[in-house]
N, C-alpha and C positions, 0 to 999 in steps of 0.2 A: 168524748175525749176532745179534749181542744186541736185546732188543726193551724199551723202558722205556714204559711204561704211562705213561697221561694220570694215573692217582693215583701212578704212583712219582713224577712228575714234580713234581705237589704236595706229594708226602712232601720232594723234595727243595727245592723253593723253601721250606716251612717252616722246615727246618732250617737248609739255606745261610742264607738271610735273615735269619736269628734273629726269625725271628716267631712260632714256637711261644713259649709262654711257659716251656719248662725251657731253652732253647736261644736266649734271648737272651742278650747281652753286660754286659759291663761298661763299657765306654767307646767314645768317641766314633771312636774310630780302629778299633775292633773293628769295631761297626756300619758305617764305611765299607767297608773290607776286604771285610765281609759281601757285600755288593752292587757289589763293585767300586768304585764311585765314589756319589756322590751328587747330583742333583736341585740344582743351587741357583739354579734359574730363578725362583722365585720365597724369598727368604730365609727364610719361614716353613719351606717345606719342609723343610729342613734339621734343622730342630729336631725337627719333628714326625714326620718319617723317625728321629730318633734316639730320639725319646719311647719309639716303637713298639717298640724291637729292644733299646735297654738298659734296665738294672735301675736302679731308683732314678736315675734322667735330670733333668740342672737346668742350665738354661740356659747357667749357666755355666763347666758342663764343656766344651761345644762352644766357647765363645769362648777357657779354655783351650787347648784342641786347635790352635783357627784361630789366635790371636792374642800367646797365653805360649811354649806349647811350639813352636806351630809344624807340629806334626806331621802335620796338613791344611792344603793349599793351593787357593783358589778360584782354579780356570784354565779359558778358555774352550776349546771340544775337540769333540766328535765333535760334527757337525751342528749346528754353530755354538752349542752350546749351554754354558749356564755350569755345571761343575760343582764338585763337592769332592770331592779327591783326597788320598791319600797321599802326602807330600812324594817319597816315594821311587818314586813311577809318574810325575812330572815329564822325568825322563830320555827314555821313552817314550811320552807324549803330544805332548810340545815338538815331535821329528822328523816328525814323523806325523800323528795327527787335525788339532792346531794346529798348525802346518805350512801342511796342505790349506787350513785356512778362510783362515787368515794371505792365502793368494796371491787367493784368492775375495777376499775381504776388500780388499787394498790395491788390485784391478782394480776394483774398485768403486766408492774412493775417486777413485781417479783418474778415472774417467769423469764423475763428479758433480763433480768439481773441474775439467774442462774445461769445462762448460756453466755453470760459475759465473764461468767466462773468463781463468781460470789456463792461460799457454800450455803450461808445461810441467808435466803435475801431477805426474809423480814424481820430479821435482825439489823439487815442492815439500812432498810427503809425506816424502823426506827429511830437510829444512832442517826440518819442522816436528819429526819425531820426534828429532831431534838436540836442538833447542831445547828440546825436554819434556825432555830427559834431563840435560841441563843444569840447568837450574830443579829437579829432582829432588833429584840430587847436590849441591844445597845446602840439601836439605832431607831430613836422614837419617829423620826422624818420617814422611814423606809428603805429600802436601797431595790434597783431594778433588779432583774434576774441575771445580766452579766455580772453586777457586782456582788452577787451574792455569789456568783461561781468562780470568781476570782478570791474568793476571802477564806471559803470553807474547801479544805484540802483535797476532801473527799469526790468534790467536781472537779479534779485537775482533769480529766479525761482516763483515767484509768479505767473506770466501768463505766459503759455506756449502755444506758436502758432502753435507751431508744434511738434508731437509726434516724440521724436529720433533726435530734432534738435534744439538747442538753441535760444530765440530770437532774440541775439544778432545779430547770424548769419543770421536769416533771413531778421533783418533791414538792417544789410550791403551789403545783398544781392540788396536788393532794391537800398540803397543809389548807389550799380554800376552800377547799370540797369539804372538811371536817370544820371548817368555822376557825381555825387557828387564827388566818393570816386572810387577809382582804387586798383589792386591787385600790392603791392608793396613788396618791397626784400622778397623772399622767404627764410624761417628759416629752411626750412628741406633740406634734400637730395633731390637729381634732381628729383628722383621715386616719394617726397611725395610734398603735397600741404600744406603751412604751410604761408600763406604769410600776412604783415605786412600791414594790409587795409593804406592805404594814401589820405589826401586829394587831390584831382584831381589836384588842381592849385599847391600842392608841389611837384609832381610829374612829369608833364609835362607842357606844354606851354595849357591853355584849350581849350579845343575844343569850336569849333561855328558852331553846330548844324545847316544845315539847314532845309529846308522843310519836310515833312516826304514822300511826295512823292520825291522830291530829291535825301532821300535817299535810298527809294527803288531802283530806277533807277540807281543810283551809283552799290548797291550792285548785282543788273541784269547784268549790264554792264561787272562788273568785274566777273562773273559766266559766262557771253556767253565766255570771254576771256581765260578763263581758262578752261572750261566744254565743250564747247561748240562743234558742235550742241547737242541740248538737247531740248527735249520736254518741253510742256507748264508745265508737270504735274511734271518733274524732277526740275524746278525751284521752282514750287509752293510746293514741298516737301523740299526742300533744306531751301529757306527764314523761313518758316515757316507762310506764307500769304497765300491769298485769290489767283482766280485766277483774280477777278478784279484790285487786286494789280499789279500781274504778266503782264498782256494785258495791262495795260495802259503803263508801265516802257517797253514793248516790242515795243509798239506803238511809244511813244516817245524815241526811240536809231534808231528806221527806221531799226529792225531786220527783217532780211532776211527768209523766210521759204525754207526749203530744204527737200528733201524726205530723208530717214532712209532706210535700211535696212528692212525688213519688214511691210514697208507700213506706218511708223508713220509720221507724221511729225515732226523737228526739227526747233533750231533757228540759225543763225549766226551774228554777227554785218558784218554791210556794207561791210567794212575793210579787211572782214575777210573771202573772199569766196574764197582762190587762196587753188590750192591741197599744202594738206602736205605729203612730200613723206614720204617714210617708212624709218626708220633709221636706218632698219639693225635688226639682232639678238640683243637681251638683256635679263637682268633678275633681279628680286627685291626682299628684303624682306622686307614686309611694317609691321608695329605695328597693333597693336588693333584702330579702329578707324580711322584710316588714312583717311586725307584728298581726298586721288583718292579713297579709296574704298567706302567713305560714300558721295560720287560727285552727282550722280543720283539715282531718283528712281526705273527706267527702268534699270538694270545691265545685261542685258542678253550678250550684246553684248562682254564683258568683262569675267563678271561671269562663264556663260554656265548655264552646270546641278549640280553646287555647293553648291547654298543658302543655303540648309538646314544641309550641313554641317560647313559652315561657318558662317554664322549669326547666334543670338540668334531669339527668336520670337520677340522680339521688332524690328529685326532689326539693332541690333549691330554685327558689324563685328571684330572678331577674326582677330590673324595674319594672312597674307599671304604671298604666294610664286607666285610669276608672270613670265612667259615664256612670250615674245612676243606681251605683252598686254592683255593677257591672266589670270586667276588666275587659279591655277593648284593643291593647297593645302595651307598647312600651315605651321611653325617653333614652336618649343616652345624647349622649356630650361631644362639639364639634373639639378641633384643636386650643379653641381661643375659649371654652368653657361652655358656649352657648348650652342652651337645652333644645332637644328637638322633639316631635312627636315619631313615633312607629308605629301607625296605628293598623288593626289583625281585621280590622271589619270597617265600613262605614258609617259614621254618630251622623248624628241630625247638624245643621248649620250652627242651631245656638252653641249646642256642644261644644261642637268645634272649635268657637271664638270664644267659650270658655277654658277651652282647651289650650288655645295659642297664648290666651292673657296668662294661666298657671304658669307656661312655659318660660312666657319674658320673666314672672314674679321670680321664679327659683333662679334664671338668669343673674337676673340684679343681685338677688341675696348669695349666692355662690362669687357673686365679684371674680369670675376669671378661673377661680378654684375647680380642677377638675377633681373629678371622685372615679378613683378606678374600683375594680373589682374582681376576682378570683372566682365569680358564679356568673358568668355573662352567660344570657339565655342564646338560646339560637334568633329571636328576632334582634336582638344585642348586636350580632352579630351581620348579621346579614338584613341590608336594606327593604326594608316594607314601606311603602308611603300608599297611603290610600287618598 
């Protein structure tokens, strides 16, 4: 059985991810692909995920990508979480990740809509997402979620679904989850989420959905490609599915098992068992959320002895700073923007003043712009300097 080392493993996240610096990208659809999908729980991320991985990176390439071309689309998906996708992996999310939450999701509404004293609530989840779609289709442009809940009567506040969140929002939540309705030109700053719901068919060419097994296998597919090797339990953490989901999409790609490091077993597509050499020295500074740090559920190999200074307890991961494949601390931002390092451990000297150079580069390119954040880790928090 083939056996991939904890450094092949980081030879290979550098390179897949285009985080070495010879083996970044050029555009924003490149950088997705890289990591399969994209982070966009918090909208900064996105950018700052793209900063890292392509050359010469400006805002307004990603808003191209999202908003001209089209060629990313923001859809809510594995583990209810909001990403940025490839127009063309819609097919395969729709059936599948979004799908699952879709049904999670409208059981939910309904139960908060009977205790609000709607006798019938999915009658009335119906009537409402009909009425948004309505309202929509006379508005090829889109309209935000306040203006949708000012137009359709039904969100005057009378029933409320959910404490601290309007219904409107939570129907249009649904109607993305089921492919109706897309998140279209964003109204705020790149940092804030402010965007212009759209009917799906004004927006892009519509998806055609396949199977839902399909599309789990699609999205296995492109996770062994980009993650890979990776345990059964790091995929079934990732989709957000069963592991019956996981074994059959393994079963049907004909993925390869490999030993680990510590005795686990991993997966690889067919394709995909030649070594990847090491690329050399490098170094990163990834956002909150990033797509390589939230990849697996096993992080030891990467991590180390850091977790608990870097995740919150849910699980969310703070900035970081990466030697070698390695996470070694974190960044965060003086008053005037600057970037700083937090580092968990001691790096070697080259490191380091490769470290200090990343730090002026994101400096410059932030021009002043601070990026707050709702997931600050404990070293976020509290001063580390090594």
């Amino acid at each position: 059985m083939r056996h991939v080392s904890d450094d092949e493993r980081r030879a290979r996240l550098a390179v897949r991810h285009a985080l070495a610096p010879a083996h970044r990208v050029g555009t924003p659809e490149a950088a997705t692909r890289a990591v399969g999908v994209l982070h966009a729980t918090e909208p900064a991320t996105v950018h700052l995920s793209c900063w890292a991985r392509v050359r010469e990176f400006e805002v307004v390439d990603l808003v191209g990508a999202l908003e001209v071309d089209r060629t990313l689309v923001k859809q809510l998906g594995m583990r209810r979480t909001l990403f940025v996708v490839p127009q063309d992996l819609l097919p395969a999310v729709l059936p599948s990740a979004s799908a699952r939450v879709a049904g999670t999701e409208r059981a939910a509404m309904a139960k908060e809509a009977v205790k609000s004293g709607v006798d019938d609530a999915h009658a009335w989840i119906d009537a409402a997402r009909v009425e948004v779609l309505a309202l929509l289709a006379q508005h090829p442009e889109g309209l935000t979620a306040q203006a949708v809940r000012e137009a359709v009567p039904r969100f005057d506040g009378s029933v409320s679904i959910s404490p601290g969140t309007s219904s409107a929002s939570r129907v249009l939540t649904h109607l993305g989850l089921t492919g109706d309705v897309v998140r279209g030109v964003n109204t705020g700053h790149w940092r804030v989420s402010r965007p212009r719901w759209t009917l799906t068919r004004d927006w892009i060419p519509e998806p055609v959905p396949g199977s839902a097994a399909d599309g789990w296998r699609e999205l296995v597919r492109r996770w062994l490609t980009a993650f890979g090797p990776g345990t059964e339990d790091d995929v079934v953490w990732w989709l957000g599915a069963t592991k019956g989901i996981v074994r059959a999409a393994l079963g049907e790609l004909d993925a390869v098992p490999v030993t680990l490091d510590g005795g686990a077993t991993g997966w690889l597509l067919p394709d995909d068992l030649d070594v990847v050499p090491d690329p050399g020295p490098w170094v990163a500074l990834l956002p909150v959320l990033d797509p390589t740090v939230m990849g697996w559920k096993e992080r030891g190999f990467y991590l180390g002895p850091h977790r608990e200074h870097l995740f919150d307890r849910n699980g969310n991961a703070g900035t970081t700073v990466w030697v070698d494949g390695r996470i070694v601390g974190c960044w965060v931002q003086d008053p005037a923007g600057g970037v700083h390092l937090r580092l968990l451990e001691r790096v070697p000297a080259r490191a380091r003043t490769a470290l200090e150079a990343e730090a002026r580069r994101l400096t410059q390119w932030l021009g002043g712009t601070r990026v707050g954040t709702v997931y600050p880790s404990l070293a976020m928090k509290d001063p580390v300097v090594l």
